[in-house]
PALUM-615543 format. One record per residue (C-alpha): residue in one letter; x, y, z. Coordinates in Angstrom, 3 decimals. Example, Ala and Ser with C-alpha at 12.3 -4.5 7.8 and 13.67 -1.06 7.14 Angstrom:
2
code / c1 / c2 / c3
A / 12.300 / -4.500 / 7.800
S / 13.670 / -1.060 / 7.140
//
This chain:
460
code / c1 / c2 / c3
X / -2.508 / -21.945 / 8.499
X / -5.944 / -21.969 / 7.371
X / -6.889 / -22.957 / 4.092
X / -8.445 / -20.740 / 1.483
X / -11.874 / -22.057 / 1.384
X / -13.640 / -18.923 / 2.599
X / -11.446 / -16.714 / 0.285
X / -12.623 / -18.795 / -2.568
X / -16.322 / -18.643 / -1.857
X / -16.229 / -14.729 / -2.572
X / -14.590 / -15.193 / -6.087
X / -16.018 / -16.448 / -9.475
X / -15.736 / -19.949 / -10.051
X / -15.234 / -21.671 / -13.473
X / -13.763 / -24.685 / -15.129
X / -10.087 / -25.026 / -17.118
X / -9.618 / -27.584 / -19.937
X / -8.302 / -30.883 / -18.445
X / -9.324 / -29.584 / -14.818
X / -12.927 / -30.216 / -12.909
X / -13.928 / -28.504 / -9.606
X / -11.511 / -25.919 / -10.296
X / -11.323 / -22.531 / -9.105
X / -10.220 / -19.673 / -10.739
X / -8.642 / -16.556 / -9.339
X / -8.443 / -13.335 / -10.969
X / -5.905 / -10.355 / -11.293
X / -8.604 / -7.911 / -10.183
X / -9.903 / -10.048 / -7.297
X / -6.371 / -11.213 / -6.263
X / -5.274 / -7.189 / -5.811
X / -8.987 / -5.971 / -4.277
X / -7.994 / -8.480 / -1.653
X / -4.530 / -7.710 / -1.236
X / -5.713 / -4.044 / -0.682
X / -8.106 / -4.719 / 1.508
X / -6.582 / -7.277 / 4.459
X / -2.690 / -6.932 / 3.874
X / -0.978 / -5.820 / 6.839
X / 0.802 / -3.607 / 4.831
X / -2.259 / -2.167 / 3.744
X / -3.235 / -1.534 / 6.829
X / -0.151 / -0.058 / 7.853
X / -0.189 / 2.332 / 5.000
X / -3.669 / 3.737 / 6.876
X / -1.288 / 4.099 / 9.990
X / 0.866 / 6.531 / 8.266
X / -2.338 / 8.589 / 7.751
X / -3.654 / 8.142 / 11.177
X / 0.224 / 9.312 / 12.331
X / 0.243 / 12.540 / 10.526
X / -3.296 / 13.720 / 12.205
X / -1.960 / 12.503 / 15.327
X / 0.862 / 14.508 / 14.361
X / -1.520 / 17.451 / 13.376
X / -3.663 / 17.074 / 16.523
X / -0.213 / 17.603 / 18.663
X / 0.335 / 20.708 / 17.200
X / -2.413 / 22.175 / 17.588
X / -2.481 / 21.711 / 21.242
X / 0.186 / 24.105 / 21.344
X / -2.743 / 26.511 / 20.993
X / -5.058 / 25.236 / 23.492
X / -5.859 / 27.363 / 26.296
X / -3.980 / 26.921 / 29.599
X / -4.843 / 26.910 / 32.940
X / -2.442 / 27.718 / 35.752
X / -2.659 / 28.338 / 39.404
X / 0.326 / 28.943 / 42.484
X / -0.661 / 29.016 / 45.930
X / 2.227 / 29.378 / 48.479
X / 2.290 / 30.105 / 52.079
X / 4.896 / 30.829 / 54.752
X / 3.510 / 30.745 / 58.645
X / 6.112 / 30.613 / 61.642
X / 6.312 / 31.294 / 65.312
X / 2.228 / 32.312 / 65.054
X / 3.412 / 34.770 / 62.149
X / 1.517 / 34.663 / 58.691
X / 4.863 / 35.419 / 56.991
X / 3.104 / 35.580 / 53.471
X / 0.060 / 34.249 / 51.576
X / 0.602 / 34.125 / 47.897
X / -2.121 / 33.280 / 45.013
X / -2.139 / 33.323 / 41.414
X / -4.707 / 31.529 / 39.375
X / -5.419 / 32.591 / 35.858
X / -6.228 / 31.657 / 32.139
X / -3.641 / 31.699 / 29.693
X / -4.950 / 31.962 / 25.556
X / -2.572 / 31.291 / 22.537
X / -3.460 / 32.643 / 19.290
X / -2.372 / 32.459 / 16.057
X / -1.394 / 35.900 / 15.598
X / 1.523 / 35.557 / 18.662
X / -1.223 / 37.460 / 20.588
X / -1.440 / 35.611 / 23.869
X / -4.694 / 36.959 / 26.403
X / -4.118 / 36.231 / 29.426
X / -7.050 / 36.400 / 32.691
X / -6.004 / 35.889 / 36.209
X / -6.838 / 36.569 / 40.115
X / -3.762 / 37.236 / 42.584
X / -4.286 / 37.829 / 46.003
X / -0.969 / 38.399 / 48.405
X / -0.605 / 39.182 / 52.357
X / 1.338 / 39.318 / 54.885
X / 4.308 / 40.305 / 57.493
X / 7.056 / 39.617 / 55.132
X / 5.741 / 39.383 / 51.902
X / 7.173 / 40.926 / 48.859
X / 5.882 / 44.534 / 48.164
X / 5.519 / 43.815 / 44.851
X / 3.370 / 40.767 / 45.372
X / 1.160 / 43.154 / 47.659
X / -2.723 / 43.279 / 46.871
X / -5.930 / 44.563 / 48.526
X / -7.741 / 42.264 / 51.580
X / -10.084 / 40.901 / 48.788
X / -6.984 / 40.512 / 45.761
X / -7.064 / 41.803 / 42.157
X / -8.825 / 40.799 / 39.066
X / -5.772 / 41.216 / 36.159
X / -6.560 / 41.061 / 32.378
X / -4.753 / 41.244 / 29.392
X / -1.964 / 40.024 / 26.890
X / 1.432 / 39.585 / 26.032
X / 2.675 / 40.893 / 22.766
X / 5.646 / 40.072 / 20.857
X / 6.704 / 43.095 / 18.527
X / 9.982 / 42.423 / 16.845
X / 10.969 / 38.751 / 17.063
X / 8.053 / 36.497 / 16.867
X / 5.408 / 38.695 / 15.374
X / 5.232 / 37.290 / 12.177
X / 6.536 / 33.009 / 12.945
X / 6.922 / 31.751 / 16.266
X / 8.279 / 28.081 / 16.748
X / 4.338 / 27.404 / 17.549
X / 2.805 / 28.885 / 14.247
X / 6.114 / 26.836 / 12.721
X / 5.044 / 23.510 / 14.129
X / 1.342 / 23.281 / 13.508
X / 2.148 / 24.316 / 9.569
X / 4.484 / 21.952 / 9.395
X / 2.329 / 19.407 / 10.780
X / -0.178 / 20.476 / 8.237
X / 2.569 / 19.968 / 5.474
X / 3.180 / 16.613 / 7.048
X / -0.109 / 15.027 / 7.076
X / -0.252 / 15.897 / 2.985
X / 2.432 / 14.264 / 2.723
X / 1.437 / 10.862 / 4.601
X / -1.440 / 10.403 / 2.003
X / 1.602 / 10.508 / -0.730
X / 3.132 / 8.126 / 1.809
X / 0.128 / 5.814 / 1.626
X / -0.228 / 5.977 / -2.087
X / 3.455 / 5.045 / -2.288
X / 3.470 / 1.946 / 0.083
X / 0.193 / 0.609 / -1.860
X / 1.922 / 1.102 / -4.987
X / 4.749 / -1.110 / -4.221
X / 2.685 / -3.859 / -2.540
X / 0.360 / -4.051 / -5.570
X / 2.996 / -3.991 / -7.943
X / 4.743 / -6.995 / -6.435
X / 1.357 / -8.897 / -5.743
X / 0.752 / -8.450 / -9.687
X / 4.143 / -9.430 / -10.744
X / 3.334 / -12.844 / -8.198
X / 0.492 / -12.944 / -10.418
X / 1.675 / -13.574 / -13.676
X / 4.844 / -15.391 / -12.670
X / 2.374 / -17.905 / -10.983
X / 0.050 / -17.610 / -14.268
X / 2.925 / -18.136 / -16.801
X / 4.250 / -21.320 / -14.738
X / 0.595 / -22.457 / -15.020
X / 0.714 / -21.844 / -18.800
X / 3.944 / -23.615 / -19.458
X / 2.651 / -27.147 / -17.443
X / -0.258 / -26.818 / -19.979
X / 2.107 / -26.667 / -22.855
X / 4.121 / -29.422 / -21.234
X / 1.449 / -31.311 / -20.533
X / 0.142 / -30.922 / -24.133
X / 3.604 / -32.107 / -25.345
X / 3.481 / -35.188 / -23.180
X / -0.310 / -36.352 / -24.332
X / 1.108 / -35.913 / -27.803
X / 4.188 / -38.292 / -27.199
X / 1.816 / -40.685 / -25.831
X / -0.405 / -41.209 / -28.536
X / 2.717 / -41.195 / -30.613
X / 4.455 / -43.834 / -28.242
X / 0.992 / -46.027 / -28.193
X / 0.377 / -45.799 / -32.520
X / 4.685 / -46.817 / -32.909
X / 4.034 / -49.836 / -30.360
X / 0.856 / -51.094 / -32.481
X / 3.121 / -50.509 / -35.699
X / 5.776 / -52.256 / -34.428
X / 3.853 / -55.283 / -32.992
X / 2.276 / -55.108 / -36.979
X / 5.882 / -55.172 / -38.426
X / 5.570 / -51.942 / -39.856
X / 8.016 / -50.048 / -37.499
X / 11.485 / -51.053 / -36.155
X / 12.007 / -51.739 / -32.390
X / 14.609 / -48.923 / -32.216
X / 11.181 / -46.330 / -33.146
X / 9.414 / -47.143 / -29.785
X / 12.835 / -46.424 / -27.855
X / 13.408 / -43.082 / -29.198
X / 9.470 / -42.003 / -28.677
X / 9.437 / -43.950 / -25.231
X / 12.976 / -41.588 / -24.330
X / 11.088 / -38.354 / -25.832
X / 7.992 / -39.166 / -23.966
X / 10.420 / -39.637 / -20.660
X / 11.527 / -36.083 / -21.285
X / 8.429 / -34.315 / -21.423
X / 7.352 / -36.013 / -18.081
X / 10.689 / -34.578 / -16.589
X / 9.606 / -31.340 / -17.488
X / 6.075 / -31.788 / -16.946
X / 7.009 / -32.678 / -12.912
X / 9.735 / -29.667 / -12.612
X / 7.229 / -26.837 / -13.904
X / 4.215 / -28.704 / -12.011
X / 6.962 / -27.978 / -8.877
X / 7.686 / -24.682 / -10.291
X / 3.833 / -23.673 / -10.330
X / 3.420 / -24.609 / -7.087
X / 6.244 / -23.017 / -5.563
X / 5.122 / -19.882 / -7.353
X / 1.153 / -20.582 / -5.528
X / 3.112 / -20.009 / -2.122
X / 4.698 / -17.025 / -3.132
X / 1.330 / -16.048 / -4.255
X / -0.700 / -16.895 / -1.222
X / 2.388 / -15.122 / 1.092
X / -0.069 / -12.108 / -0.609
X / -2.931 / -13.199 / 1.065
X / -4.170 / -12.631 / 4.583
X / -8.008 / -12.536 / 5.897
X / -9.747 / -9.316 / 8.237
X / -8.022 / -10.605 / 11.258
X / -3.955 / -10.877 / 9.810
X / -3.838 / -14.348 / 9.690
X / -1.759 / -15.957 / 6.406
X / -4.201 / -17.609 / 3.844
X / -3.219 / -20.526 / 2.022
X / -3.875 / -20.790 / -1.595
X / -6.921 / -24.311 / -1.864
X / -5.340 / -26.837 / -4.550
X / -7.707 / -26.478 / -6.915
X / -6.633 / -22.644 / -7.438
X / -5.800 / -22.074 / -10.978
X / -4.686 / -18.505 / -12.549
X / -7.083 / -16.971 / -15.231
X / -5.531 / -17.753 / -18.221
X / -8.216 / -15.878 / -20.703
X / -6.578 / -13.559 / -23.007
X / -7.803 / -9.835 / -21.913
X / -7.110 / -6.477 / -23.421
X / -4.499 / -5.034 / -21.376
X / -4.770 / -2.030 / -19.216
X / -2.068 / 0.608 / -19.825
X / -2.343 / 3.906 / -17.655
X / -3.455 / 7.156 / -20.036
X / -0.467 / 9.215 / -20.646
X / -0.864 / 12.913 / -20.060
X / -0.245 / 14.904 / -22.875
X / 2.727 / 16.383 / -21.359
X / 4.894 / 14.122 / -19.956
X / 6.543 / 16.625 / -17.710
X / 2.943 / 17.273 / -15.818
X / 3.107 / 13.444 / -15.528
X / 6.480 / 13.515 / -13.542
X / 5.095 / 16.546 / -11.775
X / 2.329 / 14.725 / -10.287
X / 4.498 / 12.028 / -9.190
X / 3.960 / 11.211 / -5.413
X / 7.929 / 10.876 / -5.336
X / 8.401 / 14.099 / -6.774
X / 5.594 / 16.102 / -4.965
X / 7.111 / 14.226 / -1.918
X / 10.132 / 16.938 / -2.261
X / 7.806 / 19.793 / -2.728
X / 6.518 / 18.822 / 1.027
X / 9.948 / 18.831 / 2.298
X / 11.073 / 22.359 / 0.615
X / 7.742 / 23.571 / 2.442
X / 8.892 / 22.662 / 5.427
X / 12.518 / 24.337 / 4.985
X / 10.637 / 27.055 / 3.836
X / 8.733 / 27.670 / 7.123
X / 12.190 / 26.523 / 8.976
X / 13.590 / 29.549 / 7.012
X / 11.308 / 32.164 / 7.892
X / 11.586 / 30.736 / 11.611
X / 15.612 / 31.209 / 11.541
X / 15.173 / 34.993 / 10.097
X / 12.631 / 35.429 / 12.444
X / 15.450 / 35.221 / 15.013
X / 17.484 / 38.010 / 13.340
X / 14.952 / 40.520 / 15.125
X / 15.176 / 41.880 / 18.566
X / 13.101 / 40.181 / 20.949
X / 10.459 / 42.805 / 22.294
X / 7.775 / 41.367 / 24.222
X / 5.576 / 43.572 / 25.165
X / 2.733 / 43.104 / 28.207
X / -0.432 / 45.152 / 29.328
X / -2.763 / 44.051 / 31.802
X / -5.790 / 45.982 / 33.310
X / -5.709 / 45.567 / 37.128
X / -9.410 / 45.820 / 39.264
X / -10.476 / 44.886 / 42.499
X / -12.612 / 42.433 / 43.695
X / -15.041 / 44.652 / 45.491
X / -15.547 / 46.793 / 42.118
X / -15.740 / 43.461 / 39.403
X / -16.515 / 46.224 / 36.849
X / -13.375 / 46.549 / 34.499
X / -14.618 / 49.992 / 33.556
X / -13.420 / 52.233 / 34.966
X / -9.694 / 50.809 / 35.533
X / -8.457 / 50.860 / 39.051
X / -4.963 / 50.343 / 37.697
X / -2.450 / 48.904 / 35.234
X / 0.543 / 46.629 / 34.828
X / 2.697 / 47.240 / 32.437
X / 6.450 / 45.591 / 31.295
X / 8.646 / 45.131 / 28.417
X / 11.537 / 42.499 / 27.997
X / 14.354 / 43.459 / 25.280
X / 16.919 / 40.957 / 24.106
X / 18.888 / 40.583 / 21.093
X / 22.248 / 38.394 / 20.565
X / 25.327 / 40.369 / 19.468
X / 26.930 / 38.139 / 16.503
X / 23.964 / 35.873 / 15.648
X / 26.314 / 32.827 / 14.937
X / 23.803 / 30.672 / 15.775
X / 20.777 / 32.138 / 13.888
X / 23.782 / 32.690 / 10.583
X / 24.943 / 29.025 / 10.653
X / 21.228 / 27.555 / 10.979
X / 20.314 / 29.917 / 8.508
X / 23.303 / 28.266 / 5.987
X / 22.260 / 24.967 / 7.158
X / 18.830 / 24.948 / 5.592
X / 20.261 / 27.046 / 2.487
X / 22.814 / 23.643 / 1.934
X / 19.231 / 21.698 / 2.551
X / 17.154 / 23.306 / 0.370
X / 20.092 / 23.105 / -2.627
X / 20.387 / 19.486 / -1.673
X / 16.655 / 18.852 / -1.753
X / 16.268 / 20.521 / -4.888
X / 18.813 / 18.574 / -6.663
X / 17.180 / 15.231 / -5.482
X / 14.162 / 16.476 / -6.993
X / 15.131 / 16.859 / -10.064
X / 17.458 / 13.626 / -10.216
X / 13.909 / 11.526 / -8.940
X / 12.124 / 13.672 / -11.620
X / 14.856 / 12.620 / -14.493
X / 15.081 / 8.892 / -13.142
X / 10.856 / 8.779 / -13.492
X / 11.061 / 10.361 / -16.687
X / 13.537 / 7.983 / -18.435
X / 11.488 / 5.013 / -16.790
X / 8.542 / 5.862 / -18.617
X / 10.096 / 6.565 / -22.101
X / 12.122 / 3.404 / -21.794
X / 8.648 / 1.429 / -20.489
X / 7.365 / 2.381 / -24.007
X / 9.667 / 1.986 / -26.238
X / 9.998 / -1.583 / -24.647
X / 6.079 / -2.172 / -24.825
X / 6.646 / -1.172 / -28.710
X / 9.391 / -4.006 / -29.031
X / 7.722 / -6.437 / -27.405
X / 4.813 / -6.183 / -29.246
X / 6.729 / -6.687 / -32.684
X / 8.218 / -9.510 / -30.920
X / 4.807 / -11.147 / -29.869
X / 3.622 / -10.257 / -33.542
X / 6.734 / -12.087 / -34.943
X / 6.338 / -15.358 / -32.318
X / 2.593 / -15.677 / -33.043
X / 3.272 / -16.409 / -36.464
X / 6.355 / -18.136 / -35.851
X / 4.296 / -21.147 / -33.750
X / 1.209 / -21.335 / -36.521
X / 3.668 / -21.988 / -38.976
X / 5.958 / -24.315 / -36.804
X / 2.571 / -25.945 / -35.860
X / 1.466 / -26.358 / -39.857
X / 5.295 / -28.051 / -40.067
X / 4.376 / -30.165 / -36.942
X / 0.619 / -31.547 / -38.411
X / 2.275 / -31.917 / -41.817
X / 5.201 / -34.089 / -40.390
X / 2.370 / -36.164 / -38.458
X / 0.540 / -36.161 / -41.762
X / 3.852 / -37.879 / -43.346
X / 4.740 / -40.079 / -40.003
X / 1.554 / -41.848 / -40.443
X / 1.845 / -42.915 / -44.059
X / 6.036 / -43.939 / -43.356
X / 7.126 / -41.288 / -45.175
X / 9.107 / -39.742 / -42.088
X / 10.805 / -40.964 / -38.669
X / 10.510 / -40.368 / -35.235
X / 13.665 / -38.316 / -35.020
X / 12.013 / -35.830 / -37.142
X / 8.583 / -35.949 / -35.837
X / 10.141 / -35.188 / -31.920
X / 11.914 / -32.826 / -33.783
X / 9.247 / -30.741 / -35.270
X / 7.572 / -31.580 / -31.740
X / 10.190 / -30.081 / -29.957
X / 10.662 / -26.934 / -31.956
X / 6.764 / -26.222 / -31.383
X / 7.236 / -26.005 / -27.605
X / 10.141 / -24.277 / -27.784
X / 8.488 / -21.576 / -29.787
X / 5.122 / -21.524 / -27.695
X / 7.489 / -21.737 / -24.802
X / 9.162 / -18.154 / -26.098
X / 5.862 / -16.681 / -26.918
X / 4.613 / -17.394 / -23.278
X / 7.207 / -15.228 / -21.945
X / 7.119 / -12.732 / -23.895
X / 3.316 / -12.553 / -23.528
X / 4.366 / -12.603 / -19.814
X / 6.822 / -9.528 / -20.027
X / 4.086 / -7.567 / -21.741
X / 1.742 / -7.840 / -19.438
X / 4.613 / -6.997 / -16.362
X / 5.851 / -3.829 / -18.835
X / 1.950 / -2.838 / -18.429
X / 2.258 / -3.201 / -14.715
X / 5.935 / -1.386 / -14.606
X / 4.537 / 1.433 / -16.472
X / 1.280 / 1.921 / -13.564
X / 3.804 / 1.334 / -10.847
X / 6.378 / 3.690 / -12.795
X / 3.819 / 6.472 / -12.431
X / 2.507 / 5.340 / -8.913
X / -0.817 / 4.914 / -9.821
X / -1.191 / 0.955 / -9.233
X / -3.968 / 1.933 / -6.949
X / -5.539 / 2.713 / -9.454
X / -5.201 / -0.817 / -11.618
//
């Protein structure tokens, strides 16, 4: 696994108190690379290239055909027959298909009907359906719903992006708020030590009892166990983070260990709510994923009642010789038309149910996916409202538990408190800045929920 040195080049460098040569890696520059080299990036651009591929198939169900026979029977020095048939066969939307061919037939025993002049016949023409297939064939069907299908990969795409960069983001902070609480840890645990040092210079002075550098040595042991299980929490959280990260040819990056999260305090990004929420569920690439589907049962539908009609196909070619290539005037026609029509239609009736169940079914989805979006986002507010009272609330919870813990150092120092109480005011600072840390941290993930919510985090 390669390290992350030529990842690191491309983003802005700076410098974290307490840390020297450092490197720090942005939300924004953390999810432009995730979009650009993950494979699952890369395999949302696959579902694209699939539904043109899909589209492209389709529409070779309208490409122009050529056919040719040539069969021959000769026995006992007898030309029983000679057979040809080589033509051009055109699809067309319309159910129209032209056809163009040259058939030449002799000999002893050949079929009368199969019968042409020395030098064969020129045919042209078409085939024409007049009851069933007139207006939707299975061919017209296929390249519309191949058509409906390709609109539906980009919602596909959007979809598969949306959940990668929502989970790369909520790696993100989780990585950043581990970060944050080693600082405060590591904050904690300078403290202590200066603490620790000034009670060992008292005591050697007679000014402090023995028992005083005990109970700050023990408190300063603490913070160093915690200081050592968040440093291992942060870096599990860095592999998690770089299991994000892959270069142009989908090979794994690894994170360099002087890769810190940006721990400035930005303005949050929250997406802009329609003013109807309903158009905002409408737009939904879940939602409008349903709308594709019903599409499709729709032209399955009209495919299925297309089969209630009589199958009349109807055919007309213009017959001319080749010794007279000029198709005017006619020499002759062909002419033929094939009736069929099934008696109870129990097929065609229990398809036709089939996709009626579908369609009910479909609908009902939709509006259960539209409901579930709906109550996501209303609930993703009201919690980024409570949250924010919270923050407001913790904020001025740790400047006033810090004012207690500078007064109580204030009153250590001229023996008017312990160390019991000093730890304790200590204590009930990290605590607090602990709390506010996580809450800042679930703010900033309700801003992501409510991109992801909407399936915008492309957009991020």
């Amino acid at each position: 696994m390669k390290k992350l040195l030529v990842f690191l080049l491309v983003l802005c460098s700076g410098s974290l108190a307490g840390q020297t040569n450092s490197q720090v890696l942005t939300l924004d520059e953390y999810l432009a690379w995730v979009k650009k080299y993950h494979p699952v990036s890369k395999q949302a651009e696959w579902v694209v290239e699939r539904g043109e591929a899909t589209l492209r198939r389709a529409r070779g169900g309208f490409d122009p055909v050529i056919e040719g026979e040539r069969s021959l029977k000769n026995f006992d020095d007898k030309n029983y027959y000679t057979h040809e048939d080589f033509g051009l066969r055109i699809p067309t939307w319309f159910g129209i298909t032209g056809i163009a061919s040259f058939e030449r037939g002799q000999g002893q025993f050949l079929n009368p009907e199969a019968s042409t002049p020395a030098d064969g016949l020129y045919r042209i023409g078409l085939s024409l359906p007049l009851g069933q297939g007139l207006l939707m064939d299975k061919r017209r069907a296929d390249l519309r719903k191949a058509q409906i299908y390709r609109e539906a990969t980009f919602l596909e795409q959007q979809l598969l992006l949306n959940d990668l960069l929502y989970e790369a983001a909520q790696q993100y902070w989780a990585w950043q708020l581990s970060y944050q609480e080693l600082q405060v840890y590591n904050e904690a645990a300078s403290l202590s030590t200066e603490v620790l040092n000034g009670i060992r210079q008292s005591y050697q002075l007679g000014d402090r009892a023995a028992v005083d550098t005990l109970e700050a040595s023990i408190q300063l042991g603490l913070w160093e166990q915690k200081v050592r299980e968040t440093d291992l929490k942060f870096q599990e959280n860095g592999f998690k983070l770089a299991a994000f990260l892959w270069d142009e040819n989908f090979s794994p990056l690894e994170l360099a260990p002087t890769t810190l999260p940006d721990t400035l305090v930005l303005e949050l990004r929250y997406p802009v709510d329609p003013s109807n929420l309903t158009e905002m569920v409408a737009e939904h690439p879940e939602v409008r994923q349903y709308d594709f589907k019903l599409q499709q049962l729709d032209i399955d539908r009209r495919l299925t009642l297309e089969r209630f009609r009589p199958k009349v196909d109807l055919k007309l070619y213009a017959l001319n010789q080749t010794t007279n290539p000029a198709l005017l005037p006619l020499q002759g026609q062909n002419t033929g038309i094939n009736v069929q029509f099934p008696l109870f239609l129990r097929a065609e009736r229990g398809e036709l149910s089939q996709i009626k169940l579908d369609r009910q079914t479909t609908n009902f989805d939709q509006e259960i996916k539209r409901n579930q979006i709906k109550l996501k986002a209303l609930q993703a507010v009201v919690q980024q409202n409570k949250l924010n009272e919270i923050t407001a609330i913790q904020l001025d919870l740790v400047n006033k538990t810090g004012l207690l813990l500078e007064a109580e150092k204030t009153r250590f120092s001229t023996g008017e408190s312990s160390i019991f109480l000093l730890n304790s005011r200590e204590v009930a600072l990290v605590n607090i800045r602990l709390k506010l840390l996580e809450t800042t941290n679930r703010v900033r993930q309700n801003a992501l929920e409510q991109w992801w919510i909407r399936g915008i985090m492309t957009d991020y």
